[in-house]
N, C-alpha and C positions, 0 to 999 in steps of 0.2 A: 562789101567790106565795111563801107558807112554805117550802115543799119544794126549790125553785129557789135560794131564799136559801140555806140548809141545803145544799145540795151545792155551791154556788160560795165558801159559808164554809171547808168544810173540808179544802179543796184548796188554798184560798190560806191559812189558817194552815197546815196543815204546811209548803209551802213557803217561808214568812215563818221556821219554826222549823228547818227544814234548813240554809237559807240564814244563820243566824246561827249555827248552829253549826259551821259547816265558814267562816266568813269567815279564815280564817286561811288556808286553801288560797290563795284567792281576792287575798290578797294581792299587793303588787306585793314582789319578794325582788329585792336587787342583791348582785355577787360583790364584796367587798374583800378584802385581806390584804396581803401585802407581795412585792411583785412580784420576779416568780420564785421565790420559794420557797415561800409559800403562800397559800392564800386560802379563803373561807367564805361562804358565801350568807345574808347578815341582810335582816329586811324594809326594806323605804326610810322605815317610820316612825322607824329609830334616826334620832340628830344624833349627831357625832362629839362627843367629851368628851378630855377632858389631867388630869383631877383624881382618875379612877376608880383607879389604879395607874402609879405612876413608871416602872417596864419595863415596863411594857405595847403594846407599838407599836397595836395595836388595841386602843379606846377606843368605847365606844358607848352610849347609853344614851337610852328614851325617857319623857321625866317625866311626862308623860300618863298613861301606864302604868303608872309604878313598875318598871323593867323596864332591868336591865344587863347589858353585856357589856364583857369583857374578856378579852382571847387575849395570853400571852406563850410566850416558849421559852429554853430555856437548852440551850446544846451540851453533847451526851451526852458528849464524851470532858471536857470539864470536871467533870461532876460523878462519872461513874466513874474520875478521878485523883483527885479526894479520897476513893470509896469505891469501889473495882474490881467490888466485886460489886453495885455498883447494878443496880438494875431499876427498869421499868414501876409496880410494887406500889410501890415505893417512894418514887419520885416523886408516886404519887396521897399515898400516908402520908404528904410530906413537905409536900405541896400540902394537903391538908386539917386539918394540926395545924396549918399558919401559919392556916387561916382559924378554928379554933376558941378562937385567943385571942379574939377579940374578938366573939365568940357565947354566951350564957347561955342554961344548958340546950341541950346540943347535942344531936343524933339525930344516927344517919350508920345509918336503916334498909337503904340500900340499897349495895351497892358489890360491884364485882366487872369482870372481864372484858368488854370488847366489842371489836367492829372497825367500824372507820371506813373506806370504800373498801377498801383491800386493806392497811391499817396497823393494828396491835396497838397496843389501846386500854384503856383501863380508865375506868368513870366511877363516879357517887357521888352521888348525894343529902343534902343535910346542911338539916337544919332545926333551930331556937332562935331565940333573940331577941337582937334586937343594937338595940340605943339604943330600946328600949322596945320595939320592934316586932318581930311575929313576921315570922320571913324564910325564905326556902325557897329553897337553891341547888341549883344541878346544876353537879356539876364532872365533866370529860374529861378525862386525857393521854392522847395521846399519842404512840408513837412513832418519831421519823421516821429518812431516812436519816442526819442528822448532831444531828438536835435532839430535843431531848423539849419538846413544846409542852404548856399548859393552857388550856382554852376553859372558862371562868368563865360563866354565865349566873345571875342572881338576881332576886328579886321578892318583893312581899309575902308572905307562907303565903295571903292571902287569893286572892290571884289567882294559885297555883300551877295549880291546875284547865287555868284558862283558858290560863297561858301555857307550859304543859308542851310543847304541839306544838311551838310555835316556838321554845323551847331545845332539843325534841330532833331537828327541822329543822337548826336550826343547828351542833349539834354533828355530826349525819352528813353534812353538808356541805362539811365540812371537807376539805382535798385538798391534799396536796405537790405543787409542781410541781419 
């Protein structure tokens, strides 16, 4: 009876431990963004939010979680008329020094180049503490046929581990129509 016990244990704990680490897969994911121009695939746990960022048209956030989003954009020929030789890099630069006012002790271990679908992208990790707490984001731009957009995702530092797929689910998700 030992031996029997012993082999039905240890097939269903790893199973039980599979299963909880891929539950993010598992997920139910719906597309929002702003029709016709773009859109992103978030899980169906966000609730829409109006208080995360004033231009923000996409607002989300799930307090269960500890876990934000927010996607804005601003039109490329506005901000290459104020600076001709903008770029991509500089947009992340300009998108990540607004977020490190209000961060103590910042990182930004990570940043560099990516693509999003078939669009030229750059994103960034930036970690410190903001209103006492440690925080961990991941910022995207970026850039489209007429806009340069930034998909914001943040969370505790404690639950970065965990929520790192689904920030970076949702940032490749992303897609100009």
């Amino acid at each position: 009876m030992m031996r029997t016990t012993r082999y039905l244990f240890f097939p269903l704990l790893l199973s039980m431990l599979l299963t909880g680490c891929s539950s993010w897969e598992n997920q139910s994911w719906e597309r929002q963004g702003e029709e016709g121009k773009w859109s992103v695939e978030i899980p169906a746990f966000f609730v829409s939010a109006t208080d995360l960022n004033a231009s923000a048209p996409l607002q989300e956030r799930s307090p269960d979680r500890d876990f934000f989003l927010i996607i804005r954009h601003d039109p490329l020929s506005r901000l290459q008329k104020e600076q001709p030789q903008f770029t991509l890099e500089d947009f992340l630069d300009l998108s990540i020094e607004r977020l490190l006012v209000d961060i103590i002790n910042p990182k930004v271990p990570e940043a560099g180049p990516h693509t999003i679908g078939s669009l030229q992208a750059h994103q960034a990790i930036i970690t410190g503490q903001f209103n006492g707490q440690a925080v961990f984001y991941k910022i995207a731009v970026v850039k489209g046929k007429k806009d340069l957009y930034q998909i914001l995702a943040w969370t505790s530092a404690e639950k970065a581990e965990k929520l790192g797929p689904y920030m970076d689910r949702i940032i490749d998700s992303f897609k100009e129509e």
